[in-house]
ZAGUNU-395587 format. One record per atom (N, C-alpha, C): x, y, z. Coordinates in steps of 0.2 Angstrom, whole numbers, padded with zeros to 4 digits, always signed. Atoms other than C-alpha are relative to their C-alpha. Example, Ala and Ser with C-alpha at 12.3 -4.5 7.8 and 13.67 -1.06 7.14 Angstrom:
BEGIN
+0004-0006+0000+0062-0022+0039+0004+0006+0000-0004-0006-0001+0068-0005+0036-0004+0005+0003
end
This chain:
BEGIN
+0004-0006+0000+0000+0000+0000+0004+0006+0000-0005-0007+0000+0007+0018-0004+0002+0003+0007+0000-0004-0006+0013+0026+0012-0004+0007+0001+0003-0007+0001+0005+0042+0006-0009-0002+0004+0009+0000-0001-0014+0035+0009+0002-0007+0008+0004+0004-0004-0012+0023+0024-0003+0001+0008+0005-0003-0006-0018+0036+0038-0005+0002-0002+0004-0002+0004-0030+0041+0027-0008-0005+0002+0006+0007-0001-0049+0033+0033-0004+0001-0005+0005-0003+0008-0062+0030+0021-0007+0003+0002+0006-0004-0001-0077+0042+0023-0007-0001-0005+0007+0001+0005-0095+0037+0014-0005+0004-0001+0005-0004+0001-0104+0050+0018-0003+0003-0006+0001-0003+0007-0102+0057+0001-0004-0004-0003+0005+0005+0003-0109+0043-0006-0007+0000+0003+0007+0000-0003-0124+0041+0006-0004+0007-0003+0001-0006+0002-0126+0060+0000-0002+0001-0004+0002+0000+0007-0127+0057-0017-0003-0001-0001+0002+0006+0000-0136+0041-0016-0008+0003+0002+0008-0002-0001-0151+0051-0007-0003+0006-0004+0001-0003+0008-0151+0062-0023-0005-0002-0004+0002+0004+0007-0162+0063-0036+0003-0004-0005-0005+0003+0007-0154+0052-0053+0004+0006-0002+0000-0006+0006-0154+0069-0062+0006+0006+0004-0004-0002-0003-0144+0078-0046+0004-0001+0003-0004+0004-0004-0133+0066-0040+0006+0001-0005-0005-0002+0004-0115+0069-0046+0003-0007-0002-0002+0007+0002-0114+0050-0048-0001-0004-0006+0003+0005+0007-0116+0040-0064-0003-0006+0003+0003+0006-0001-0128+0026-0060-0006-0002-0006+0000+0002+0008-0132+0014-0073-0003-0007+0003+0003+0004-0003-0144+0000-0070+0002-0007-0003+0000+0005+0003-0139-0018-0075+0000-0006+0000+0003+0006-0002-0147-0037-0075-0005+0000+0004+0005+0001-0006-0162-0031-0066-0006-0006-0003+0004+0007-0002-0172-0046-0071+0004-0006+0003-0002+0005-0003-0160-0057-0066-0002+0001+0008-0002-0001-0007-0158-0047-0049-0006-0002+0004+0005+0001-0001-0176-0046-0049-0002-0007+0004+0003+0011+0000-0179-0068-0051+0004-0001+0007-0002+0000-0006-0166-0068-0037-0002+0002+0007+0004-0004-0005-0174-0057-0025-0007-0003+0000+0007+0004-0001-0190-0064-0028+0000-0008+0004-0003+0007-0001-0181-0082-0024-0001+0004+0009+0000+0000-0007-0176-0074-0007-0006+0003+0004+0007-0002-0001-0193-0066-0004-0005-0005+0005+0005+0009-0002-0200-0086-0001+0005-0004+0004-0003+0002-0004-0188-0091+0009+0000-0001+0007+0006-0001-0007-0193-0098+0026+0008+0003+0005-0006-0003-0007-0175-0096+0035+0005+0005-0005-0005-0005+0002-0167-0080+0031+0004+0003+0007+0000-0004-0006-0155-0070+0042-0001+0007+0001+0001-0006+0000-0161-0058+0050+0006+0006+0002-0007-0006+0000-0149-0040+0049-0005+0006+0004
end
């Protein structure tokens, strides 16, 4: 690892920041991709009788 970056912490607020943005306001590029697969997946876990709970 560079010595230049490893006191350096990683801060996400930006992201959360962004992320609670509109599409069209958010300085982020997001790009949607395989949402039927994600979808079929997510529906799989949907019916699933032992999930863990978070």
């Amino acid at each position: 690892m560079n010595e230049k970056y490893m006191h350096q912490a990683f801060d996400d607020a930006y992201i959360y920041a962004q992320l609670a943005l509109a599409p069209e306001q958010s300085a982020l590029a997001m790009h949607q991709y395989m949402r039927k697969e994600a979808l079929e997946a997510f529906e799989l876990w949907k019916v699933r009788k032992h999930k863990m709970p978070y």
